[in-house]
Backbone bond lengths (Angstrom), bond angles and torsions (degrees), N, CA, C in turn:
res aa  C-N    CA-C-N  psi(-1)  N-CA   C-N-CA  omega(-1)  CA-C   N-CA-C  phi
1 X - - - 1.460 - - 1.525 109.46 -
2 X 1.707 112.53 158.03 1.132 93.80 179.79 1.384 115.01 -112.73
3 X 1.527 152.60 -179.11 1.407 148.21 -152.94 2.152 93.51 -74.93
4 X 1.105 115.96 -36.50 1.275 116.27 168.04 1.405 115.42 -51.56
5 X 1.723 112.99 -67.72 1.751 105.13 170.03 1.213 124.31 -61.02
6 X 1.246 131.44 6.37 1.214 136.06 -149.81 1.842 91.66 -108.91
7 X 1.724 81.85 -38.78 2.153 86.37 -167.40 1.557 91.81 -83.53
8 X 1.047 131.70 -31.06 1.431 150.19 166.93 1.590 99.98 -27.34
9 X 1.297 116.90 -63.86 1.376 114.29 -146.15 2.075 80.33 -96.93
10 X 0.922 122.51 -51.36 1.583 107.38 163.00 1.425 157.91 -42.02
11 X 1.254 84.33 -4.83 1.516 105.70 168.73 1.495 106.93 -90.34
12 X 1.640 99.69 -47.68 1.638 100.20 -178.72 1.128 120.91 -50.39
13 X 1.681 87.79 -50.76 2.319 98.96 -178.23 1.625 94.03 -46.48
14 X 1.674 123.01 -66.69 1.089 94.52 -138.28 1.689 101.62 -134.37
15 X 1.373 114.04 28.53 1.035 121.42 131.68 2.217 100.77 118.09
16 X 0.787 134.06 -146.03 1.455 112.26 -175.25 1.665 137.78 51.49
17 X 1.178 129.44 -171.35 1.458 105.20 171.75 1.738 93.79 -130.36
18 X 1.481 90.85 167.51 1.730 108.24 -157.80 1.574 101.61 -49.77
19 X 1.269 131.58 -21.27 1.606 138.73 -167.50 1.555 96.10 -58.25
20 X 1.467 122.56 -49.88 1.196 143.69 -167.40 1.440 104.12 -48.87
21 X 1.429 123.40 -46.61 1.298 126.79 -165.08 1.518 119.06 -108.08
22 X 1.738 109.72 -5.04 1.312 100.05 -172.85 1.475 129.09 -84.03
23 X 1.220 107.86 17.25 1.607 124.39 173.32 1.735 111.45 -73.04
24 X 1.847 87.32 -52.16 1.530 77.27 165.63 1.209 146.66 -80.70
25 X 1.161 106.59 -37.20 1.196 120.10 -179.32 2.086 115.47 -63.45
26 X 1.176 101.29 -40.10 2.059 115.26 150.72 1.542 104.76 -60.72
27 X 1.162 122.48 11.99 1.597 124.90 170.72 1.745 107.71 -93.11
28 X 1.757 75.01 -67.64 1.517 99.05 -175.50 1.715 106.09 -45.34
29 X 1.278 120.84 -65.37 1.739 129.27 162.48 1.377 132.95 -32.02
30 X 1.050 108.21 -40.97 1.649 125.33 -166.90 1.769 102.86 -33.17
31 X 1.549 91.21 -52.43 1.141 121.46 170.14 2.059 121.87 -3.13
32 X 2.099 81.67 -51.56 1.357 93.38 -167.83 1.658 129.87 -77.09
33 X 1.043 96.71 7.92 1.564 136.29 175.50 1.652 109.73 -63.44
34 X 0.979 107.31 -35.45 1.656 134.44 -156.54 1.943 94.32 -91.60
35 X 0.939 103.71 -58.43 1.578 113.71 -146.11 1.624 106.37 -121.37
36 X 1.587 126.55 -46.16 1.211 136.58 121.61 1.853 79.53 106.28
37 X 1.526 108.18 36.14 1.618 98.69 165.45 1.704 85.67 -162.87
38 X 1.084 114.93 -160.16 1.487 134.16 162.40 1.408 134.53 -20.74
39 X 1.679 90.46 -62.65 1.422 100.43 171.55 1.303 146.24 -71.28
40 X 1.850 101.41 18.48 1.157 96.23 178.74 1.509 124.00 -105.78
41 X 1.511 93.42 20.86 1.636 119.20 178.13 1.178 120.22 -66.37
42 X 1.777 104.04 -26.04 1.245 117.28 179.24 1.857 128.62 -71.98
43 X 1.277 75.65 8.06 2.000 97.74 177.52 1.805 121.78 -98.31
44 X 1.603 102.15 -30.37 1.256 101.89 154.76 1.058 114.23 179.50
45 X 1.779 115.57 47.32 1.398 113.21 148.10 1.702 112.83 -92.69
46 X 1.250 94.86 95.93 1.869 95.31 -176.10 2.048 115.43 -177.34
47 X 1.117 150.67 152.64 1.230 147.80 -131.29 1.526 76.36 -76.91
48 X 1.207 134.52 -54.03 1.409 113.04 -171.35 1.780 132.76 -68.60
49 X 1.300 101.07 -6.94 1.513 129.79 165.43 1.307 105.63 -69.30
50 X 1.732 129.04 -41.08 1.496 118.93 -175.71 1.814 98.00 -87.51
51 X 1.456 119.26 -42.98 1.595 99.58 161.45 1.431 126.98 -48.80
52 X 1.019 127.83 -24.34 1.285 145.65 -174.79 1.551 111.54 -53.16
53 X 1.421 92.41 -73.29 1.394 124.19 -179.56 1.724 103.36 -59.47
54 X 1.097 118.10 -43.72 1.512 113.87 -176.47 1.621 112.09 -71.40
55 X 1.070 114.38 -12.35 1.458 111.78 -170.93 1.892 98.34 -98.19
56 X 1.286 102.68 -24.34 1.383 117.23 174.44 1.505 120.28 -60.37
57 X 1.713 117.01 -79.87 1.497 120.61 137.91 0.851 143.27 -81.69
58 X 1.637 132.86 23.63 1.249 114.68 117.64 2.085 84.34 132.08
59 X 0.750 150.06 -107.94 1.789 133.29 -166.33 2.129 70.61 -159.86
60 X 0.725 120.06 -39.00 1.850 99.26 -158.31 1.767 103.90 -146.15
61 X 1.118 122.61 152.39 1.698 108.43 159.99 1.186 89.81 -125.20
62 X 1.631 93.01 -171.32 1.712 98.49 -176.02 1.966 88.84 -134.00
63 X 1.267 98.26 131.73 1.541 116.76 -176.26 1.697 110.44 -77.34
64 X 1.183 130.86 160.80 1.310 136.34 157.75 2.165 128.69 -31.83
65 X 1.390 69.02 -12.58 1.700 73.25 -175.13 1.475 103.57 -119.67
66 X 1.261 117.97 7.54 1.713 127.27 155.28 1.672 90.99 99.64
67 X 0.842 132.16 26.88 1.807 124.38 -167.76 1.435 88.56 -120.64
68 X 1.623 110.90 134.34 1.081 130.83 167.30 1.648 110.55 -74.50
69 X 1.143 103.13 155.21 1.729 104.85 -164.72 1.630 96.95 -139.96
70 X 1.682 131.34 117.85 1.312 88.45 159.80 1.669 142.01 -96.33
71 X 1.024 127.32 175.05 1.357 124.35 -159.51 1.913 89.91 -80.33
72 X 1.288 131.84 -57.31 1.184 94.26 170.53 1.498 142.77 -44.89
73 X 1.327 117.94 -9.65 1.155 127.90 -155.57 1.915 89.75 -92.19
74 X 1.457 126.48 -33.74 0.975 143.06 -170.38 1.367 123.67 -72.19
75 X 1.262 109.18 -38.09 1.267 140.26 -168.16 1.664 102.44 -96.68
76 X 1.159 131.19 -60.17 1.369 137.00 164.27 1.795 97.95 -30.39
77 X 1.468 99.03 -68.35 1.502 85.19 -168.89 1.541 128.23 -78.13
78 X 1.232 116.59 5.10 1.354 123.42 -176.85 2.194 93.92 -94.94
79 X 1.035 99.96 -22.69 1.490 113.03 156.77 1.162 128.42 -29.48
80 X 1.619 91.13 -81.03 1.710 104.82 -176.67 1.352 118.25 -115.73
81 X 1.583 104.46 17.45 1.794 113.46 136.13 1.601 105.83 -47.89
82 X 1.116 118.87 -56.49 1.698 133.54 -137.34 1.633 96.87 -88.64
83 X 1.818 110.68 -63.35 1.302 122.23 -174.13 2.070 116.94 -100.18
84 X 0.896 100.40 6.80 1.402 111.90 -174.06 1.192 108.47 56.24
85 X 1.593 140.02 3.78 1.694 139.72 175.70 1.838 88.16 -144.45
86 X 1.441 88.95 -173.62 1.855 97.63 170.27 1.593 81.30 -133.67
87 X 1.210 103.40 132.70 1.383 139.43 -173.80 1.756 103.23 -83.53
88 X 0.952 121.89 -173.30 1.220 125.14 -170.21 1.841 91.27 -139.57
89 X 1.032 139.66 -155.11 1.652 136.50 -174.75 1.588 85.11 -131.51
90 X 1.128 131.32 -35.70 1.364 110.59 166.56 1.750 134.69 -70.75
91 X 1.133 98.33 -7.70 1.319 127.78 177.81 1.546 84.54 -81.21
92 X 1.473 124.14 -79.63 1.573 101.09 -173.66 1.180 125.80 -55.35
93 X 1.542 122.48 -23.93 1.498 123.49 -173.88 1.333 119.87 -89.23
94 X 1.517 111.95 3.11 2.051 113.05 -178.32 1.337 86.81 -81.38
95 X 1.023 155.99 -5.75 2.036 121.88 179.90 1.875 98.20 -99.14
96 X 1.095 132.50 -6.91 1.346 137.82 146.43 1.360 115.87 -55.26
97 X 1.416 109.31 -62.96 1.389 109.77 -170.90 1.464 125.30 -74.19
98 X 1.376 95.61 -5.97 1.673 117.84 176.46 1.363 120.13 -103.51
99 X 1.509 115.17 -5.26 1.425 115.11 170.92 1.439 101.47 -172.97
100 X 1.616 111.88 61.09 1.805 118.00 171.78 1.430 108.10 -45.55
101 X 1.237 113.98 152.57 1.325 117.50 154.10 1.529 115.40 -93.60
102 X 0.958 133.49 -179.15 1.778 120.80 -140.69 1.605 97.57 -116.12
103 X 1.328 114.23 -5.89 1.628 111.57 157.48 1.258 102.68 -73.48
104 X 1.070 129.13 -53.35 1.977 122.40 -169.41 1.237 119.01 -52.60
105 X 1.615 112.44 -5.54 1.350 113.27 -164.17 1.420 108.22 -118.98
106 X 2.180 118.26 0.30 1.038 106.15 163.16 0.975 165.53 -123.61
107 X 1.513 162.99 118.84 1.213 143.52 -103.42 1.486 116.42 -135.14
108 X 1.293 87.71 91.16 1.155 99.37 169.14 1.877 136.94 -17.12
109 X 1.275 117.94 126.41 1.369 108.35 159.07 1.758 132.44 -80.38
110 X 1.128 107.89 123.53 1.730 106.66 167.45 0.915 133.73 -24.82
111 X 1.581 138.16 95.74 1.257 134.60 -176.56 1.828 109.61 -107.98
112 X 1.412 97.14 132.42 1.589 107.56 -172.39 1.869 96.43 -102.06
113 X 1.288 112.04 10.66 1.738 87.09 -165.15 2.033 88.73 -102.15
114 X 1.227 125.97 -2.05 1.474 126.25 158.76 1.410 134.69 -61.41
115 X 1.657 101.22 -41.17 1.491 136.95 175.92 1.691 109.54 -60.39
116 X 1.667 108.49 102.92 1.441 113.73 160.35 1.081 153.55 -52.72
117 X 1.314 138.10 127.94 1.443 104.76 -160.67 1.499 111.97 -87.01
118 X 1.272 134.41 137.30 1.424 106.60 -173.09 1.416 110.88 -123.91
119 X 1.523 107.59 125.41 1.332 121.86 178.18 1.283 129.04 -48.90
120 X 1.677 103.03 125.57 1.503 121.94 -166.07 1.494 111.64 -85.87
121 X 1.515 115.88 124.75 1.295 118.03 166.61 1.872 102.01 -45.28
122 X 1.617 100.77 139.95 1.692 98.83 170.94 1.719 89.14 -86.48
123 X 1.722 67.44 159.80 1.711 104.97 -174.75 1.689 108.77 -65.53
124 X 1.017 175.86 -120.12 1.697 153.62 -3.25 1.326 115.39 48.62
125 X 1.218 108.88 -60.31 1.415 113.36 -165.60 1.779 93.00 -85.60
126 X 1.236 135.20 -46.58 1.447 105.61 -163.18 1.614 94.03 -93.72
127 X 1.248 120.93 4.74 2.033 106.96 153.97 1.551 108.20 -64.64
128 X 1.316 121.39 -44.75 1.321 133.33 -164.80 1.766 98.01 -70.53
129 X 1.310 125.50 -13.04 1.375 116.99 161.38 1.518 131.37 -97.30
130 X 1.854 107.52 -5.37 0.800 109.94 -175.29 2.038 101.83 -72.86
């Protein structure tokens, strides 16, 4: 679906017209920018995607028809429009952890010879020696 059907079917659930909701739901999407198919659901279609979103707009909005709505309530369902459940992020991340590819698994050592040195304002006292 797209962030339009998405506000589409949210107005119906919960009353207002789709204008009301398409902030979020172009939240939830933005996403597709990134990855430019499916998988970019895996960024915040998931229980921490509807916390996400609530800390974003805020615990509730208020729609065109004066009715408070809450934003979890919004987000849940623009959810399982997409995935038919709300996933958890480990739910997206077990087929990684079940067959990494061998970059994900390596870790780098610390290198200091990249690291700039960056010039310190003098103190008072070592101006006063200059």
């Amino acid at each position: 679906m797209t962030p339009y059907h998405h506000a589409v079917s949210s107005a119906s659930r919960f009353g207002g017209n789709a204008e009301d909701y398409m902030e979020i739901h172009n939240w939830f999407d933005e996403t597709k920018g990134f990855t430019g198919n499916w998988t970019h659901r895996a960024m915040r279609h998931h229980s921490a995607g509807v916390e996400w979103a609530t800390h974003k707009f805020g615990h509730t909005i208020v729609n065109s028809d004066k009715i408070k709505v809450p934003v979890k309530f919004i987000a849940e369902q623009h959810i399982e429009e997409d995935c038919g459940f709300i996933p958890t992020i480990q739910t997206w991340l077990k087929p990684l952890t079940e067959q990494p590819e061998s970059w994900m698994l390596r870790v780098a050592k610390k290198s200091t010879k990249s690291v700039l040195k960056i010039e310190q304002t003098p103190t008072e006292e070592e101006e006063k020696q200059c």
